[in-house]
N, C-alpha and C positions, 0 to 999 in steps of 0.2 A: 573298158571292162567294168561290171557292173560290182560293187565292195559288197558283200552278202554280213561280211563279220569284222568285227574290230581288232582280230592277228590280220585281218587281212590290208586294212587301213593301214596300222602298224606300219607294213611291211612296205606297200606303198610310198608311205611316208618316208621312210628312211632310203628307197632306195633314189628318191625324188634328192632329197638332200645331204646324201651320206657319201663319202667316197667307197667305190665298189673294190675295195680292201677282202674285202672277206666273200666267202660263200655258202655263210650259216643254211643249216636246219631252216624251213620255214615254221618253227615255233615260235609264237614269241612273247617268254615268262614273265609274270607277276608277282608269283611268291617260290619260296621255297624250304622246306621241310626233313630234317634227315635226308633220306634218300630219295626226296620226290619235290615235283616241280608242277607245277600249276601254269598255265597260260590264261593268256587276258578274257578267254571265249568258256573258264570254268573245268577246260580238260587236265585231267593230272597224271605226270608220267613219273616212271623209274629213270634217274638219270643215273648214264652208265658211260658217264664222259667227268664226272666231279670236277667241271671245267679246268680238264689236262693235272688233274690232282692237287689243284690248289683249294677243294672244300673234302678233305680227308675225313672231318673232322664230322661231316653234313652239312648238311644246306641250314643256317641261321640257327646256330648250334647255341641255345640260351647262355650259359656259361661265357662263353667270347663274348657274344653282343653285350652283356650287362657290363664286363668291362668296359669295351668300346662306349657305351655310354657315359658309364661312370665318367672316365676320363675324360672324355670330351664337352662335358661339363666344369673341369677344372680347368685342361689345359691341353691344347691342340698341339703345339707348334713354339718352339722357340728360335731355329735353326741349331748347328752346333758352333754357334759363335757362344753362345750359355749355354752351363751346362744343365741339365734337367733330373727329374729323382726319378724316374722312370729306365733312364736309362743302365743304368749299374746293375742293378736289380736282373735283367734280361740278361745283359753280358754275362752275368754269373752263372744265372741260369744254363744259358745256351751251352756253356762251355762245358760246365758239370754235367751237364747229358750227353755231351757230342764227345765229350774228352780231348775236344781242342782246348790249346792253353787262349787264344785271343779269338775274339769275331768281330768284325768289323760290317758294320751296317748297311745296308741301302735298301731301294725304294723296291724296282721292277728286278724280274731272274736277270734279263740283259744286263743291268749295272752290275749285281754282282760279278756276271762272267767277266766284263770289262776291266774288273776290279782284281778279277784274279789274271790276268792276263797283265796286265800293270805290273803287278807283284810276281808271277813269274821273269817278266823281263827284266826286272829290277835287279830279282836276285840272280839270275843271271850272271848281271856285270860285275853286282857288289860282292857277290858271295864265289859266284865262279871262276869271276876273271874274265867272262867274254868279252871280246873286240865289241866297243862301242856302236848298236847299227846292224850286229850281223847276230843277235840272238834268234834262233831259231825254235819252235814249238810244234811239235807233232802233236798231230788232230786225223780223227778219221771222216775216212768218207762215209758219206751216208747221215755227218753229225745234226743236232738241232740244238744250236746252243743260245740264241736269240737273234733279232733283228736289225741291231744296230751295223752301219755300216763296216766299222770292220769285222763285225762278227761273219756277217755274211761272205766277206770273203774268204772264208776260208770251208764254206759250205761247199758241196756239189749237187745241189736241187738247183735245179736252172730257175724256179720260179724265185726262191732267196737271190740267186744274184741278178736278176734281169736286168742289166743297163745300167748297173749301181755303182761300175767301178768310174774311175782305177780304184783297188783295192788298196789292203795293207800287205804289204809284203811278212816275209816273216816265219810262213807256214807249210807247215811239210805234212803233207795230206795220203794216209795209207789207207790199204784195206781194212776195215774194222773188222776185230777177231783173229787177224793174222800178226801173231806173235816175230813171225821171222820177217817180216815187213818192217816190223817195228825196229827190231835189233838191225836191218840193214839202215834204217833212216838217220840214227842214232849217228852223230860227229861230234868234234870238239867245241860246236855252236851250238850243243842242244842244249837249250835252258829247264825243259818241262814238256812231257809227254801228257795230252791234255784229251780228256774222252768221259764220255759219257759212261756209266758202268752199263746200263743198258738202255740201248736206243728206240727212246720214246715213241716221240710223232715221226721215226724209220717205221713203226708200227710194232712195238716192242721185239726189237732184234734182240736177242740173248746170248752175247759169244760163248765159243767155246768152253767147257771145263778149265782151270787153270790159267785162262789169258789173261786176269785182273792179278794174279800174283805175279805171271811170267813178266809184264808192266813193272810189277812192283821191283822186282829184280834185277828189269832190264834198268831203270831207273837207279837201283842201286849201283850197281857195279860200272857205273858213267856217269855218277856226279851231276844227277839233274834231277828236277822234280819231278813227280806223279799227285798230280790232279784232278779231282774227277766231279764233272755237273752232276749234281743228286737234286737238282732243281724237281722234276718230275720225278724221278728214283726213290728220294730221300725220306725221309721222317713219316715210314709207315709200310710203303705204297705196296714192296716185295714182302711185307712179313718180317722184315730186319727193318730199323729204326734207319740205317744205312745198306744200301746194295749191297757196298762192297764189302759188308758184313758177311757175306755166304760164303767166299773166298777166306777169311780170315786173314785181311789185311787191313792197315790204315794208311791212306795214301796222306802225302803233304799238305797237302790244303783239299777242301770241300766248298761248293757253290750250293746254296739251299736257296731257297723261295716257296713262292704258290701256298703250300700246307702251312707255313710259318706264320698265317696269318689267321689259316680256317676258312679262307674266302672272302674275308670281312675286308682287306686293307692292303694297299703291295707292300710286300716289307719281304728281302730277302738278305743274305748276309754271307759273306766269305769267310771261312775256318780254316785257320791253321793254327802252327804253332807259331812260339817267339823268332824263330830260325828263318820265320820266312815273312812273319806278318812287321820284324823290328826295320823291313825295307822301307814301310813308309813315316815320315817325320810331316809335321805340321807346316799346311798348308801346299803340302805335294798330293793330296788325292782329299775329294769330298763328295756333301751331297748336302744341299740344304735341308731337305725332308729325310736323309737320311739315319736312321736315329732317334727319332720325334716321339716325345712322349705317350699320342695315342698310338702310332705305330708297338712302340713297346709293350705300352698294357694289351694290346691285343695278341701279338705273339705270344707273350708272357700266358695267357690266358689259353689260346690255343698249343702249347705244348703239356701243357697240364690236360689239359682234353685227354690227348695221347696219351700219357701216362696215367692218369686216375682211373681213365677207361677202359685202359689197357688194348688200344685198339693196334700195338704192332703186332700183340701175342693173337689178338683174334683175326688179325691178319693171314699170319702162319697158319692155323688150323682152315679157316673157311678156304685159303686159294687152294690149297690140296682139295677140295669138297668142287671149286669153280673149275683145277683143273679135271677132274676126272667126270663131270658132268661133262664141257665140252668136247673133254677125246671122245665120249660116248654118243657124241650125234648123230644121228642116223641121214645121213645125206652124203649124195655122190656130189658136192661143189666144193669141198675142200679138200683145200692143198696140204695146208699143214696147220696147226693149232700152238701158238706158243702161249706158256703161262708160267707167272711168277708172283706169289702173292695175289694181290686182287688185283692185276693186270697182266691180260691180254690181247695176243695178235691173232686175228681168227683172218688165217688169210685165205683168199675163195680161186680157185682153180681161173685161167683166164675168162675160160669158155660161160662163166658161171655172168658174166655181163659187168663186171663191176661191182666196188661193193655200197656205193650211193643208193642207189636204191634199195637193197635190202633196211639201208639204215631208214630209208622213208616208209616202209613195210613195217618196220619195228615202230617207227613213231606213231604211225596211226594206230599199232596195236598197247600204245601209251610205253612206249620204252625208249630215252633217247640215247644214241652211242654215234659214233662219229668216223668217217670211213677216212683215209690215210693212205694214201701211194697208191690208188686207184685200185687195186683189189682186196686190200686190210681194211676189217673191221675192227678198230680200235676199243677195249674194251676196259675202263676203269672205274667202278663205283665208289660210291663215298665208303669209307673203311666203315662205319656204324651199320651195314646193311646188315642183315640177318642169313640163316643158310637157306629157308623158307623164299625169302624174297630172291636171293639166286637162283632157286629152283622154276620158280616163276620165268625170271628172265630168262635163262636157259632153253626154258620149254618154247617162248617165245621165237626165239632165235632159230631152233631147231625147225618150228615150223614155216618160217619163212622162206627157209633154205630147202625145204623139201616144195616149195609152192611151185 
């Protein structure tokens, strides 16, 4: 096959030497700007995937990067065997915004859910009394909490667990959204009821009214924890700093990542209180990178983003403006339309072919978003878009759906 262009080498190249792990978009980017991306061939698109919400913030958002510079001119990397002046400074931070009293550090979302999973089990034995071995953690189906082996085991997407086991035991896996699932699952093992508050790459599910408090309750009145991955959710994404902000609850511990950085850095972090975070002592859980001075300055620097820019509050306003463009599309291929904040699940009738393709219809017409359980069009821009540039994408969408 004859190379006409240099995305096309690219892609070539990588699929010559790369393990076929993934099934990207054939784009493939050089720069990136606020809400727009550039490929290697000069084409520039709307991106409306903010790679799964970890560039909230936009694409190479000045403010972060001159940090991340800054710093990485003084000081990369110590481990936490020393301590460094970067890091105190964040912890303060994180906590005074999130209203957890402790946060404890890590690299990728997956470590922190590990992290919290740890810390559920712990306190568990320390705080509940559980029989050593038999703590147990309700998780729903349909969940995405990352990819480490035991995470996956307690997934139900056949393609997270393919051939990965034997698993970790451990896990009591219900319907998401069904509250009386929940309350049947619940015994004298249960350490922590653990979920997503709304289910991301499921294609943003949005349970019920009332099922993040009825959690909340069910959790109370059984002496176990409530937990919830805000990895994707978190720090912006629904218009609340936190999901479970809409409900008017705080759960025990919170897992963040992706947005904590801006894009720039993995840096994620698990939040709780002293009640549940005083389970771990020195030398029982770590991370060599976890923690690390440029990691910090750059978080440090992208929550200030959020906050100077005010980008949860223009969160709140624009997704009411993205939901009611989308309910308004004039096409007979959809099923149903979910939005929250500046994300949405634009899901397409079976009949309608799948939704990959439309996502390669949108990218020739310079918009890139990412299709999700074969007929969801996954839809999340970087929080700095404008109402104009939604209008835009919209319009796009709408016509492709009518083609």
């Amino acid at each position: 096959m004859a190379i006409s262009t240099k995305s096309e080498a690219l892609i070539q190249q990588e699929n010559q030497f790369g393990a076929h792990n993934y099934h990207p978009l054939d784009v493939v980017c050089t720069k990136g700007e606020g809400v727009f991306l550039t490929d290697v061939d000069g084409k520039k698109y709307m991106d409306f995937l903010a790679a799964y919400s970890a560039v909230n913030q936009g694409h190479n958002h000045p403010k972060i990067g001159e940090a991340m510079i800054a710093q990485v001119k003084t000081l990369a990397l110590t481990s936490r065997a020393f301590r460094n002046d970067q890091f105190p400074p964040l912890l303060e931070k994180l906590c005074k915004l999130t209203g957890f009293q402790k946060a404890l550090m890590m690299n990728s979302g997956a470590e922190a859910v590990e992290t919290a999973l740890k810390a559920m089990r712990k306190w568990g034995y320390d705080k509940k009394g559980i029989e050593y071995g038999k703590a147990e953690i309700i998780v729903a189906d349909g969940n995405f909490h990352g990819r480490t082996t035991t995470i996956v085991g307690f997934s139900t997407d056949p393609d997270s667990t393919s051939k990965f086991g034997p698993f970790t035991p451990g896990f009591v896996i219900v319907p998401y959204g069904d509250l009386e699932a929940v309350k049947k699952a619940v015994n004298k093992n249960t350490c922590a009821i653990f979920m997503e508050p709304i289910q991301g790459e499921g294609g943003v599910i949005i349970p019920p009214k009332g099922f993040l408090k009825g959690l909340r309750e069910v959790a109370d009145q059984n002496h176990c924890l409530l937990v919830l991955d805000e990895i994707q959710s978190g720090l912006g994404r629904t218009g609340k700093l936190f999901a479970f902000e809409h409900e008017g609850i705080r759960p025990d511990g919170v897992t963040i990542g992706k947005a904590l950085s801006g894009g720039y850095y993995p840096v994620s972090a698990f939040l709780a209180d002293d009640e549940v975070m005083d389970v771990f002592t020195p030398g029982i859980h770590g991370s060599t990178y976890g923690g690390n001075p440029l990691a910090c300055a750059v978080a440090s620097a992208a929550l200030d983003v959020l906050v100077d820019e005010k980008l949860v509050e223009k969160t709140a306003e624009l997704g009411q403006h993205l939901e009611a463009r989308l309910k308004g599309m004039k096409t007979d291929k959809l099923k149903e339309v979910r939005v929250i904040g500046l994300w949405a699940g634009v899901q397409l009738k079976p009949e309608a072919g799948g939704a990959r393709k439309y996502c390669y219809l949108l990218k020739d017409r310079g918009m890139l978003c990412k299709d999700t359980h074969v007929d969801t069009i996954r839809l999340a821009p970087p929080l700095v878009i404008t109402r104009e540039q939604i209008d835009w994408a919209v319009d796009q969408l709408e016509a492709v759906l009518q083609a």
